[in-house]
MOPAC internal coordinates of N, CA, C and O (Angstrom, degrees):
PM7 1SCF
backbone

  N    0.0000 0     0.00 0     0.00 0    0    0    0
  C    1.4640 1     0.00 0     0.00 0    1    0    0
  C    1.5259 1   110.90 1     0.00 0    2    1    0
  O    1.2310 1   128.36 1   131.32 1    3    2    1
  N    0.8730 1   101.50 1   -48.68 1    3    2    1
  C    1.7458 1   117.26 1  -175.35 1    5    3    2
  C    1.8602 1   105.93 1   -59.54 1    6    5    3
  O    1.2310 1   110.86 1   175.45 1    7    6    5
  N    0.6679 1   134.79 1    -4.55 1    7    6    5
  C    2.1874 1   154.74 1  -126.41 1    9    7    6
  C    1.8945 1    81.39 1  -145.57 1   10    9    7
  O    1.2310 1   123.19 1   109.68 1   11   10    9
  N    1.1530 1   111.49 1   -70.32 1   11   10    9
  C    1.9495 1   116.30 1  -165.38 1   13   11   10
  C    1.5622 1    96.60 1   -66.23 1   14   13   11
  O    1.2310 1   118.41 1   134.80 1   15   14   13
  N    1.6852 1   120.63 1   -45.20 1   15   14   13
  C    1.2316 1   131.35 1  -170.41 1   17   15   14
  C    1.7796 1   117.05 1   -47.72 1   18   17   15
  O    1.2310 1   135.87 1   132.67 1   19   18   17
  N    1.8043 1    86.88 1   -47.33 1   19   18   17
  C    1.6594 1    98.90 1  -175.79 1   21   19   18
  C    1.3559 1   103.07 1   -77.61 1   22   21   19
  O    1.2310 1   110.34 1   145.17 1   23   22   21
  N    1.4310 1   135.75 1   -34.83 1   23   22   21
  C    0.8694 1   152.82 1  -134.08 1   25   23   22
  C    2.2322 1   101.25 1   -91.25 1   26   25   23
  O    1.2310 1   142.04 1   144.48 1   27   26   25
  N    1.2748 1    74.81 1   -35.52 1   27   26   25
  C    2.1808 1    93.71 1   179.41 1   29   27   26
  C    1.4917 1    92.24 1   -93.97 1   30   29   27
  O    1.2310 1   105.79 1   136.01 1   31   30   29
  N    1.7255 1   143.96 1   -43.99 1   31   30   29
  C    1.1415 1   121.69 1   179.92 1   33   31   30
  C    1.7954 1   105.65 1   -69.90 1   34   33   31
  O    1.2310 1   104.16 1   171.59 1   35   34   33
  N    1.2211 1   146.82 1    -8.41 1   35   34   33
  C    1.4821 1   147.76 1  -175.61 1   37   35   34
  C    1.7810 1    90.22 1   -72.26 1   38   37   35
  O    1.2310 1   124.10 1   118.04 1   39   38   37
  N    1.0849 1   109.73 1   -61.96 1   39   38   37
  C    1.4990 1   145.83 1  -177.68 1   41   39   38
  C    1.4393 1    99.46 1   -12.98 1   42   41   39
  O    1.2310 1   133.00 1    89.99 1   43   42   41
  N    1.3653 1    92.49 1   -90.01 1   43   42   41
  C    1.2170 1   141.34 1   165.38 1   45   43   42
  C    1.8441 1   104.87 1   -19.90 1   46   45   43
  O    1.2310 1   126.65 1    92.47 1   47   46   45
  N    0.8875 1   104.82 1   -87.53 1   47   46   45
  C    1.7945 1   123.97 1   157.39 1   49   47   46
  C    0.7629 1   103.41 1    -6.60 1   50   49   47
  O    1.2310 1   120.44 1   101.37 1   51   50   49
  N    1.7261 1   116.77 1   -78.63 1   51   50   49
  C    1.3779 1   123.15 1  -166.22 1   53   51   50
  C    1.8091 1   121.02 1   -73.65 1   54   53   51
  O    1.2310 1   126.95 1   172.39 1   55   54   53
  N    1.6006 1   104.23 1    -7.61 1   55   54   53
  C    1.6613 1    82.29 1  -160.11 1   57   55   54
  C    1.3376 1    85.54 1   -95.97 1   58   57   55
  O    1.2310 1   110.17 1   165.21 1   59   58   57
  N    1.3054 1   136.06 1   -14.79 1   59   58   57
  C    1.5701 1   122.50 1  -153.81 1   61   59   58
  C    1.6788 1    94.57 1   -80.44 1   62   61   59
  O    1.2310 1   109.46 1   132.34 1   63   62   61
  N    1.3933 1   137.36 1   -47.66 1   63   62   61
  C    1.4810 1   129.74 1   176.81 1   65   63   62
  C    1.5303 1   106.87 1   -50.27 1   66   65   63
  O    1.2310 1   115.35 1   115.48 1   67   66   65
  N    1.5399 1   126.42 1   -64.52 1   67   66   65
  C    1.3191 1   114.76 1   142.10 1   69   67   66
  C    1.0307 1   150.09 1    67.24 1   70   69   67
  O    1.2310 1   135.18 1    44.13 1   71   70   69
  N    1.3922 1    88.23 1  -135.87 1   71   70   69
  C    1.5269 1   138.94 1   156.53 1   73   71   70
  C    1.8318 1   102.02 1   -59.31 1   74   73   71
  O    1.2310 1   113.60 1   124.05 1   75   74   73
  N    0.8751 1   129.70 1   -55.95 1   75   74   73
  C    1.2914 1   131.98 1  -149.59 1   77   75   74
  C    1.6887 1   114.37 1   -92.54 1   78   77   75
  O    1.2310 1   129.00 1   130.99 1   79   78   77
  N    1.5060 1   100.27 1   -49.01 1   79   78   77
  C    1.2601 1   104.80 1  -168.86 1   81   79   78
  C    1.6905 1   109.66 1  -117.43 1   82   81   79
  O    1.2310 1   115.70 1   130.83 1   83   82   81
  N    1.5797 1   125.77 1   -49.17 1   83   82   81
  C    1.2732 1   137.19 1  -163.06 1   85   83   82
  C    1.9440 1   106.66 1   -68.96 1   86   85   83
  O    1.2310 1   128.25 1   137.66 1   87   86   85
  N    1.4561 1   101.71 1   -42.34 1   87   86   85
  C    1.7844 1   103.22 1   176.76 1   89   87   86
  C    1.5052 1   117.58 1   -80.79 1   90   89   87
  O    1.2310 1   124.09 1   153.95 1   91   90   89
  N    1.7590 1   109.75 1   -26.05 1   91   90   89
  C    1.3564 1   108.39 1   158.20 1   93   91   90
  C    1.4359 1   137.73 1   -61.65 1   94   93   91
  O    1.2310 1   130.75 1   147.09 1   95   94   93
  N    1.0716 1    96.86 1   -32.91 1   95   94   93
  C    1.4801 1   122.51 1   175.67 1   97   95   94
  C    1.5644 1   108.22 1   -67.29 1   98   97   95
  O    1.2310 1   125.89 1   130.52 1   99   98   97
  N    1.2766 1   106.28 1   -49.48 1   99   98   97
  C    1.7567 1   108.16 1  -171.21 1  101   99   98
  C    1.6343 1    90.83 1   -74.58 1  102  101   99
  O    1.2310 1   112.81 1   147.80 1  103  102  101
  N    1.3736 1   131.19 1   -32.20 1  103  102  101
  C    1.0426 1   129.55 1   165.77 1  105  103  102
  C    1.2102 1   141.78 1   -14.39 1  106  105  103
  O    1.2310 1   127.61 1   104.09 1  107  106  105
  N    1.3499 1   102.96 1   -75.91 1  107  106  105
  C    1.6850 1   156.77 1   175.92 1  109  107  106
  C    1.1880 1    99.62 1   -50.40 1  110  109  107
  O    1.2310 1   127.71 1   128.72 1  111  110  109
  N    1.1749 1   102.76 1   -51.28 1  111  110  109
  C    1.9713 1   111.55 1  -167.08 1  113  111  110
  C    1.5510 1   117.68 1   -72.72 1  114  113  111
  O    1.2310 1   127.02 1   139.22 1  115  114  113
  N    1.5476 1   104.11 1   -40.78 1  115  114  113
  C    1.2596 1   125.74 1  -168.39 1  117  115  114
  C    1.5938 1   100.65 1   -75.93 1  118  117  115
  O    1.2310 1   122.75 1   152.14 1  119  118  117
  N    1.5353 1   112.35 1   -27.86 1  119  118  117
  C    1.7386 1   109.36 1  -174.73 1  121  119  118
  C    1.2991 1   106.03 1   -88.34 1  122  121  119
  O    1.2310 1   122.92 1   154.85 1  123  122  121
  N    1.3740 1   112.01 1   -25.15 1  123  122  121
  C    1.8524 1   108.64 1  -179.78 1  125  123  122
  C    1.3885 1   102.06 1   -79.15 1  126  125  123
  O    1.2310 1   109.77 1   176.59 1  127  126  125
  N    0.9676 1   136.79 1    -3.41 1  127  126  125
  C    1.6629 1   134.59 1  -170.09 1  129  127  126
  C    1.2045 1   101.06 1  -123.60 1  130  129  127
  O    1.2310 1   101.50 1   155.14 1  131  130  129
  N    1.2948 1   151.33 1   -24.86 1  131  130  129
  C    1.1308 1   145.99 1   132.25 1  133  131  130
  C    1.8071 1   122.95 1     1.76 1  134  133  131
  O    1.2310 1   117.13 1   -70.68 1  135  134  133
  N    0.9681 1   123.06 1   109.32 1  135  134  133
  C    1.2090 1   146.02 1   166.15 1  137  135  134
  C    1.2365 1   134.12 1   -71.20 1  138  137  135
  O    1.2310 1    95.23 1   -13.16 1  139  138  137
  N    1.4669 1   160.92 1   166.84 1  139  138  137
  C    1.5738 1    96.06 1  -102.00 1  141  139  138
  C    1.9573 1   101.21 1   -38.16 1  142  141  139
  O    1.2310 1   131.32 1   -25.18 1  143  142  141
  N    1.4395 1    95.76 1   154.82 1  143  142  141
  C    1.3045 1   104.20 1   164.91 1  145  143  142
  C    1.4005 1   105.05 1  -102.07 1  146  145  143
  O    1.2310 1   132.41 1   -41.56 1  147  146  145
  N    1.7858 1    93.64 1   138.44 1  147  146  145
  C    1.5231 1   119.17 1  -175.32 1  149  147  146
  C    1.6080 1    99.26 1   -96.72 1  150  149  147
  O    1.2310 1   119.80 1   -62.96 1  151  150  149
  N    1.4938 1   117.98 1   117.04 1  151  150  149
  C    1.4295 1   147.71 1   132.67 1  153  151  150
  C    1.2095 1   100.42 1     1.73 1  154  153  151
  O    1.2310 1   122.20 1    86.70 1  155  154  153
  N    1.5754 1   113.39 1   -93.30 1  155  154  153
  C    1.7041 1   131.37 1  -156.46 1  157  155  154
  C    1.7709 1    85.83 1   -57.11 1  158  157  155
  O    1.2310 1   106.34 1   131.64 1  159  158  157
  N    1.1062 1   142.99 1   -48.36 1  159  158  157
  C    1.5731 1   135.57 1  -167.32 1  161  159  158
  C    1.4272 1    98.43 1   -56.23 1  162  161  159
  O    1.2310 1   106.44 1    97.85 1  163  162  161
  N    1.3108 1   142.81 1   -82.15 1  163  162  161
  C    1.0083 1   164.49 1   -22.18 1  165  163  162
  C    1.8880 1    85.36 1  -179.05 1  166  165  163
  O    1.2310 1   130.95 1   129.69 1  167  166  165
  N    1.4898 1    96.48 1   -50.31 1  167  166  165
  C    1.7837 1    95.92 1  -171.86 1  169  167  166
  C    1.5352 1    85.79 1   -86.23 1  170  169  167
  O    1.2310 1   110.54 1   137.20 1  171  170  169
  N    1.3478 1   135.39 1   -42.80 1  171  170  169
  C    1.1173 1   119.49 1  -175.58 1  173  171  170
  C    1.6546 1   127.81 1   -44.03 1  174  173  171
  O    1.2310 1   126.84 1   131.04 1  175  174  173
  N    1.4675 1   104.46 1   -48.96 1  175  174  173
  C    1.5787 1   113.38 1   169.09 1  177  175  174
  C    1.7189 1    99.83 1   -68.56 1  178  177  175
  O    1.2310 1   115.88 1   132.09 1  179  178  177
  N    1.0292 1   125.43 1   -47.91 1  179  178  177
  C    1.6220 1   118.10 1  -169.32 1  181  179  178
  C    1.7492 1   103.97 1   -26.01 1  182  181  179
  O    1.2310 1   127.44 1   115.12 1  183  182  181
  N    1.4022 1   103.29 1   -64.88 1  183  182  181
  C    1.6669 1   158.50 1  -102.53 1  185  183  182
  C    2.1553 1    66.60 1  -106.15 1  186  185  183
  O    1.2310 1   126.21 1   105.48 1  187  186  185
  N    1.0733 1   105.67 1   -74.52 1  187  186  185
  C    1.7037 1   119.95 1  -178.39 1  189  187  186
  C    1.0845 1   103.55 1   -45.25 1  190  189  187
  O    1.2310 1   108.74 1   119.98 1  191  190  189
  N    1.4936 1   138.67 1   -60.02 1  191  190  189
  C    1.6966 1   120.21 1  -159.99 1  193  191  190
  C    1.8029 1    89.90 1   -90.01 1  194  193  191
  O    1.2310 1   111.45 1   139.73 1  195  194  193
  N    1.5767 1   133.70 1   -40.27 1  195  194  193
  C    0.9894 1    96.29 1   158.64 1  197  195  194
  C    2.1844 1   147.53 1   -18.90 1  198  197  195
  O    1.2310 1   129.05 1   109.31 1  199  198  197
  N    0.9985 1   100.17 1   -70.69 1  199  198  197
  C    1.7398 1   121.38 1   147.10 1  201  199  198
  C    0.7606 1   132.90 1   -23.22 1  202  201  199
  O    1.2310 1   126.42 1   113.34 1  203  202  201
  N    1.8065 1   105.27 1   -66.66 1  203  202  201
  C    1.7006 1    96.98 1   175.82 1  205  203  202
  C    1.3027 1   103.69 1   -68.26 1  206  205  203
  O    1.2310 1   110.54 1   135.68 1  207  206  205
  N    1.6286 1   135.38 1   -44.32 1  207  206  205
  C    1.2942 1   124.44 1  -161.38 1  209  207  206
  C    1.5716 1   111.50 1   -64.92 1  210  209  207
  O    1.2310 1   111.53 1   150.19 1  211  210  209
  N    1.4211 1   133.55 1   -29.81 1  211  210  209
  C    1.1080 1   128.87 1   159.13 1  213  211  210
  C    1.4237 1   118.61 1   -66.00 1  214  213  211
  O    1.2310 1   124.77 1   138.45 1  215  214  213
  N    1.2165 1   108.44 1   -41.55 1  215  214  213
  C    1.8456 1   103.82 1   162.79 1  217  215  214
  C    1.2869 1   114.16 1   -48.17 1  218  217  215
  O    1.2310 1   106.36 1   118.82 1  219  218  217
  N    1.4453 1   142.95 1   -61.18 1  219  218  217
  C    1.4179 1   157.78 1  -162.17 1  221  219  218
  C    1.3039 1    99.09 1   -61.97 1  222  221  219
  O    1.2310 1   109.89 1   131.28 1  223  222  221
  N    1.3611 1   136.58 1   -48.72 1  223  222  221
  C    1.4053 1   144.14 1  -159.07 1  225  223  222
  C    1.6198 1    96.28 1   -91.42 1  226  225  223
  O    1.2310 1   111.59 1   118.42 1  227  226  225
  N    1.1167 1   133.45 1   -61.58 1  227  226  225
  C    1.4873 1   127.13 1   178.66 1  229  227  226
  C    2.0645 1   112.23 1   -55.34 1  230  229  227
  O    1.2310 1   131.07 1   154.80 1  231  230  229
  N    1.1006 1    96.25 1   -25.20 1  231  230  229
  C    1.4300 1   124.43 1   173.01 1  233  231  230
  C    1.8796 1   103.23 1   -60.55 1  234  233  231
  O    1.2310 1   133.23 1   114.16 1  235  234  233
  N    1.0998 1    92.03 1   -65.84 1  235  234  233
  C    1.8729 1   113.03 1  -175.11 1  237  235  234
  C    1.9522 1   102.31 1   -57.46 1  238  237  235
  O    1.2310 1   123.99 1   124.74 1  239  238  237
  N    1.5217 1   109.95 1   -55.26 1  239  238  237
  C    1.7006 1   118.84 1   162.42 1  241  239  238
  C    1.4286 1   124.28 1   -40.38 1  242  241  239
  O    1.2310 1   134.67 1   124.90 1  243  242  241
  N    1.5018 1    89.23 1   -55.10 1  243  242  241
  C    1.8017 1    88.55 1  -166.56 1  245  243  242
  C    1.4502 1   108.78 1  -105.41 1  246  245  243
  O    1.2310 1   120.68 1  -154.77 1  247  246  245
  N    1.4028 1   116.31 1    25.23 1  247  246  245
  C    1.8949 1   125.61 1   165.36 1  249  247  246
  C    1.8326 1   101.78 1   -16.93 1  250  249  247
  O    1.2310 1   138.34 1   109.80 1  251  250  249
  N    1.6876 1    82.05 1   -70.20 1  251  250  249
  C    1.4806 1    80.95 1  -158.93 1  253  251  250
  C    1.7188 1   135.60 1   -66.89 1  254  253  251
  O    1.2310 1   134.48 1   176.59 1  255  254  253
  N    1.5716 1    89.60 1    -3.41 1  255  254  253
  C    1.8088 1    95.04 1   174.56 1  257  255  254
  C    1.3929 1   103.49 1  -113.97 1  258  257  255
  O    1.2310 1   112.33 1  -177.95 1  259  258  257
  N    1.4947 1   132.08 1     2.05 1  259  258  257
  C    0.9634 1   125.68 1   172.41 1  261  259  258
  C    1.5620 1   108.37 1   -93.11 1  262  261  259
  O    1.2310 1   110.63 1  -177.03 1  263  262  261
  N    1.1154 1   135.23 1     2.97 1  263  262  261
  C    1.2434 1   135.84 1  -177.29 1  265  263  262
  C    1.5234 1   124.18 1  -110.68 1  266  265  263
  O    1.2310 1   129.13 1  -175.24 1  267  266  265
  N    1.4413 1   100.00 1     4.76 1  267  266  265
  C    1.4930 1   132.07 1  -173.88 1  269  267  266
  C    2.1632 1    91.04 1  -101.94 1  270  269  267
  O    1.2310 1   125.70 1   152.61 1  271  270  269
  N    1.3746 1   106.65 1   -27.39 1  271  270  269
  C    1.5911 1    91.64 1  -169.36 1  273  271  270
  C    1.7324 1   101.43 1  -112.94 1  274  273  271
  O    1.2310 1   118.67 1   -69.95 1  275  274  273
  N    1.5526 1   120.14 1   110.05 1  275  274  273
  C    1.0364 1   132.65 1  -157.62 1  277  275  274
  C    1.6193 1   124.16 1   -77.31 1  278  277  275
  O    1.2310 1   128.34 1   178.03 1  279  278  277
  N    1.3663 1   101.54 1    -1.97 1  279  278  277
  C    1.7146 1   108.21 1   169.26 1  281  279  278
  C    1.2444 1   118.79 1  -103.17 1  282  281  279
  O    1.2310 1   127.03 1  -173.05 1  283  282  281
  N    2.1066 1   104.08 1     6.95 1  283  282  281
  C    1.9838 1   101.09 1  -171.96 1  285  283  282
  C    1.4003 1   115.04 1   -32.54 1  286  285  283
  O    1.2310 1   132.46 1   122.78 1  287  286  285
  N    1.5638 1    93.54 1   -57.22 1  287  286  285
  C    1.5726 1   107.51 1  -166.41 1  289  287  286
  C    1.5199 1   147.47 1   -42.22 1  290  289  287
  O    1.2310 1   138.45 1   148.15 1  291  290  289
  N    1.9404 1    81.85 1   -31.85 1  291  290  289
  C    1.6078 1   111.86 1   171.07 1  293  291  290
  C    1.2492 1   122.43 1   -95.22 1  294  293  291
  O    1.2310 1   126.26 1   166.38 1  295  294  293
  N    2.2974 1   105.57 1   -13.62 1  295  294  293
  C    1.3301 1    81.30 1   173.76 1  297  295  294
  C    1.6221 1   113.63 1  -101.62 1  298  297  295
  O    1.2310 1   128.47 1   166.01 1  299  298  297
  N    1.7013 1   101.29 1   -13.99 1  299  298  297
  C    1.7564 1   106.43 1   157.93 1  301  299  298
  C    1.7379 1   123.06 1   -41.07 1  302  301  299
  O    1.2310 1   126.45 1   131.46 1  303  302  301
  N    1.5277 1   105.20 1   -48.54 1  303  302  301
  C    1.9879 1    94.80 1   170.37 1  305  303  302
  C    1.2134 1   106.98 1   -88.95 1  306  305  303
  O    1.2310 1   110.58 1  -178.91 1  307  306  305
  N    1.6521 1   135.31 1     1.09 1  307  306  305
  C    1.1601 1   100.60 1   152.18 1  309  307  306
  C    1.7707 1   134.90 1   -77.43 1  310  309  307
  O    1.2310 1   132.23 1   143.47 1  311  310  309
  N    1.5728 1    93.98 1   -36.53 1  311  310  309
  C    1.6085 1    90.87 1   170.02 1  313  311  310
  C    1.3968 1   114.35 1   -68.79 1  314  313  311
  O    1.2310 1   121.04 1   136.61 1  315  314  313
  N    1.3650 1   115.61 1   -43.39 1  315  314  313
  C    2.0003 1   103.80 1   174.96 1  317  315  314
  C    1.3202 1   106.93 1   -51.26 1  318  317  315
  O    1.2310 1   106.97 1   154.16 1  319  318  317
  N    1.7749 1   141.87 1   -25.84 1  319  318  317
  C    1.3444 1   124.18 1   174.48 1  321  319  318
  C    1.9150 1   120.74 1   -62.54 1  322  321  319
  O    1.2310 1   141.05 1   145.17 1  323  322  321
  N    1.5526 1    76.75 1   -34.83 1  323  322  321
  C    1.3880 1    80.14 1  -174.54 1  325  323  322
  C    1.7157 1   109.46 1   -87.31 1  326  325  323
  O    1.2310 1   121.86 1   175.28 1  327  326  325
  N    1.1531 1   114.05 1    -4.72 1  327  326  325
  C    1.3700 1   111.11 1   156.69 1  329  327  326
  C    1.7244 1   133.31 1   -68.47 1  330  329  327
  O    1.2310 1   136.78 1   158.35 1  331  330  329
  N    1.1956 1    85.12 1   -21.65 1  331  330  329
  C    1.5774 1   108.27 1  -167.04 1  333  331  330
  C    1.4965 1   112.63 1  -101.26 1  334  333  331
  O    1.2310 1   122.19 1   130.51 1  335  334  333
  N    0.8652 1   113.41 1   -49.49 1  335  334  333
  C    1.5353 1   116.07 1  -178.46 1  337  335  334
  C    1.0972 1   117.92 1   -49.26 1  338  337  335
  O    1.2310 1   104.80 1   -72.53 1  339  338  337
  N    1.5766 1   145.71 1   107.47 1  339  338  337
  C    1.2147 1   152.61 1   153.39 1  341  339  338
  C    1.4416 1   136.00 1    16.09 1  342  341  339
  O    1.2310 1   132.33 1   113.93 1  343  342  341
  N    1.6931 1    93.79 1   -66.07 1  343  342  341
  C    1.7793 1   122.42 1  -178.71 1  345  343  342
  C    1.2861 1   104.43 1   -69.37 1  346  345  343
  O    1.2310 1   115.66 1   158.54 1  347  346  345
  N    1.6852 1   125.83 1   -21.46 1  347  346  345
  C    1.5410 1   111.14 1  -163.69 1  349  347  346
  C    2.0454 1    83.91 1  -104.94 1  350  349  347
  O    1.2310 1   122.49 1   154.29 1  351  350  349
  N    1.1663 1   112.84 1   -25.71 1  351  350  349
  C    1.9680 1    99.90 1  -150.47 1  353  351  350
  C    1.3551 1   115.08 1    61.92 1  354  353  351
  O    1.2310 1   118.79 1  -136.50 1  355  354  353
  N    1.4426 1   119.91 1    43.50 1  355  354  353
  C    2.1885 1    88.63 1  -168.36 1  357  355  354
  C    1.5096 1    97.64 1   -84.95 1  358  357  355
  O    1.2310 1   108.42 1   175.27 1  359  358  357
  N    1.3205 1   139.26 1    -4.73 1  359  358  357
  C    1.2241 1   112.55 1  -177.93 1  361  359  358
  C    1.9339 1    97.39 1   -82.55 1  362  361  359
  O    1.2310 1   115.30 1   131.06 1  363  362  361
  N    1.0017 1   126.52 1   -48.94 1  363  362  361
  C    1.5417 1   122.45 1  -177.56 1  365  363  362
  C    1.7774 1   106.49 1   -64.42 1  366  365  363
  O    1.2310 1   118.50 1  -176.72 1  367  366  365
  N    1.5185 1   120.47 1     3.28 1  367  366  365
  C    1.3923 1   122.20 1  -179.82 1  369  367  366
  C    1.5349 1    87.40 1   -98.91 1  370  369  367
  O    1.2310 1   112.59 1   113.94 1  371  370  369
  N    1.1949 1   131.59 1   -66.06 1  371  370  369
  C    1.2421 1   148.29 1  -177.47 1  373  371  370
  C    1.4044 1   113.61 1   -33.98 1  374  373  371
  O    1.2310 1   119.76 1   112.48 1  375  374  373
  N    1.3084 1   118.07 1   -67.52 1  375  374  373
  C    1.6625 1   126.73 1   163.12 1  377  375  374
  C    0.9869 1   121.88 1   -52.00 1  378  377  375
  O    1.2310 1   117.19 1   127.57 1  379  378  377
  N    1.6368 1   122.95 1   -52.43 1  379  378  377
  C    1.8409 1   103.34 1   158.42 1  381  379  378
  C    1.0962 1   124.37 1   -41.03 1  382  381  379
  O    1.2310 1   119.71 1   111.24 1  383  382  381
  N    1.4063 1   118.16 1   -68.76 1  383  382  381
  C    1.5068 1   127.37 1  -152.34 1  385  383  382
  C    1.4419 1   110.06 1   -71.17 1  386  385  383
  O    1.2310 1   114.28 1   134.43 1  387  386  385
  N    1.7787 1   128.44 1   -45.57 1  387  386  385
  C    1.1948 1   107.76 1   167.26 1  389  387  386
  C    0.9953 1   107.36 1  -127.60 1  390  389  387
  O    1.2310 1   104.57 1  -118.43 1  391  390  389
  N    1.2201 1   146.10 1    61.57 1  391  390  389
  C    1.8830 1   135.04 1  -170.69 1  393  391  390
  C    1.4213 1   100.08 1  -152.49 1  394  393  391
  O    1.2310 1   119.58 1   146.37 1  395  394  393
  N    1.8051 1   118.40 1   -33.63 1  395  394  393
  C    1.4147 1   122.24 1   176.73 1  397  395  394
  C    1.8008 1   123.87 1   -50.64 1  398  397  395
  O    1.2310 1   130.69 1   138.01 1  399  398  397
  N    1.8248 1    96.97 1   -41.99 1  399  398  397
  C    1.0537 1    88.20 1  -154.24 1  401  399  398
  C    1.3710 1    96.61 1  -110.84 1  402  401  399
  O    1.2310 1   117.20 1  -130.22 1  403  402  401
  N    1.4966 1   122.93 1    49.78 1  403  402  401
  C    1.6119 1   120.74 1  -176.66 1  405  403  402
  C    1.9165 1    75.65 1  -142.09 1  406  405  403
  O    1.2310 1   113.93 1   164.73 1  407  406  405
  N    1.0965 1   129.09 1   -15.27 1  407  406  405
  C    1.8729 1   117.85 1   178.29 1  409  407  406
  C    1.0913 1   103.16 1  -103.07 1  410  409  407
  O    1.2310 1   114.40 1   166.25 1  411  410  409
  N    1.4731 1   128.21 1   -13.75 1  411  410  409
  C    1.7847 1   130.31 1   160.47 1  413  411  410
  C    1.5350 1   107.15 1   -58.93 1  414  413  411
  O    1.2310 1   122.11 1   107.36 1  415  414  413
  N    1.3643 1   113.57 1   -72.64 1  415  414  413
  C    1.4990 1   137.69 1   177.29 1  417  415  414
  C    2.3512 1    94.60 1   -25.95 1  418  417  415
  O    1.2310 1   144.96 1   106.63 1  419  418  417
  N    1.4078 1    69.08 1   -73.37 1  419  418  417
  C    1.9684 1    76.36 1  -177.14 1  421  419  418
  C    1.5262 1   105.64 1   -27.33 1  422  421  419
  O    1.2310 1   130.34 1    92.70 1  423  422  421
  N    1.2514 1    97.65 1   -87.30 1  423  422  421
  C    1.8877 1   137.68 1   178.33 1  425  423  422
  C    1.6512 1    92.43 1   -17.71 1  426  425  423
  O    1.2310 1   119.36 1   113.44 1  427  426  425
  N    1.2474 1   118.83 1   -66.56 1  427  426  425
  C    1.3763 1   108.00 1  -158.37 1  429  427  426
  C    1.7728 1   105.03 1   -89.11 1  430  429  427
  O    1.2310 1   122.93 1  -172.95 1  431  430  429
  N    0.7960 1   111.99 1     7.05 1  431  430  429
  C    1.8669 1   125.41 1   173.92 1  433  431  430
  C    1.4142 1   102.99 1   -97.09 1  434  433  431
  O    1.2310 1   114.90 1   135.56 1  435  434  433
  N    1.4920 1   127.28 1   -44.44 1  435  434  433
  C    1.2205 1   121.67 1   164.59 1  437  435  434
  C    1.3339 1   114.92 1   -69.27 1  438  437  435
  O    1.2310 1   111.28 1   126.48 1  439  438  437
  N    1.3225 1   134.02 1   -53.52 1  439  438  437
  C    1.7052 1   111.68 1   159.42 1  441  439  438
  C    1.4348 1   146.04 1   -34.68 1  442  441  439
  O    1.2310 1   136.35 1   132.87 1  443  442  441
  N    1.5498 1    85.94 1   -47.13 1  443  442  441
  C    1.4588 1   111.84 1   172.81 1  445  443  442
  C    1.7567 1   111.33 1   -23.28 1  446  445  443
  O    1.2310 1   132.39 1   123.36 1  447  446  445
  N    1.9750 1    93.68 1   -56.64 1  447  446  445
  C    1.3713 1    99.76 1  -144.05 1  449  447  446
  C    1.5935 1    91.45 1   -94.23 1  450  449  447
  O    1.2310 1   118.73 1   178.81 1  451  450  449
  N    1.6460 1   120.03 1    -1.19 1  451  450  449
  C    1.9026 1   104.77 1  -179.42 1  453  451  450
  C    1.4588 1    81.90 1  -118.80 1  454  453  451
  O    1.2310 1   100.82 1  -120.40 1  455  454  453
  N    1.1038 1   152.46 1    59.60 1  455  454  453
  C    1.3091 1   139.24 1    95.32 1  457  455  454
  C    1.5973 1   159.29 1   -13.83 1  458  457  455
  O    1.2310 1   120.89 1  -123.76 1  459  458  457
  N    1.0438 1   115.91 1    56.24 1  459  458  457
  C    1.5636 1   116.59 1  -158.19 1  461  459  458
  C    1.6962 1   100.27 1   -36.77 1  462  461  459
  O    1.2310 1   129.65 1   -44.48 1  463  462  461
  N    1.2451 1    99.00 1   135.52 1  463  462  461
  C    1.4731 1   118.60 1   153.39 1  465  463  462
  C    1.4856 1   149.99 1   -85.03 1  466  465  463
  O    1.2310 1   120.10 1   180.00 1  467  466  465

């Protein structure tokens, strides 16, 4: 038991860089170089490192109560899978549906106020 145990924390280790950062990355690269370049790709990765970087930073805040709940880890690569994966889009599902219209709100409040008059 102890052999499978170490064997899922190695795992583990390895998929979250991954998962998270190394396939996004090859991602990213592959959609900006893309020929015609595809839109829907393109917002999808936007839409993703957006995410993670607000993930990472709320991540960095709430260390200390997130380390008190012992499945973060599994349920953090599970939603980054499903962020990532192609067939679903959830990071370009995610940014529409609730992330668009709270960085509009911002965006045009920060114009608002450097506006020449």
């Amino acid at each position: 038991m102890g052999q499978l145990w170490t064997s899922y924390k190695n795992f583990r280790a390895l998929a979250g860089p991954v998962l998270m950062l190394l396939y996004p990355l090859q991602a990213s690269v592959m959609a900006i170089e893309s020929r015609p370049m595809n839109v829907e790709e393109n917002e999808q990765w936007l839409a993703y490192w957006i995410l993670y970087s607000f993930l990472t930073l709320m991540e960095m805040l709430l260390q200390p109560l997130l380390q008190w709940i012992p499945i973060w880890y599994d349920a953090k690569l599970l939603f980054m899978l499903w962020l990532v994966v192609p067939h679903y889009k959830g990071a370009a599902f995610l940014y529409d549906r609730i992330m668009r219209g709270h960085v509009l709100k911002k965006l045009g409040q920060i114009t608002d106020r450097y506006k020449p008059e």
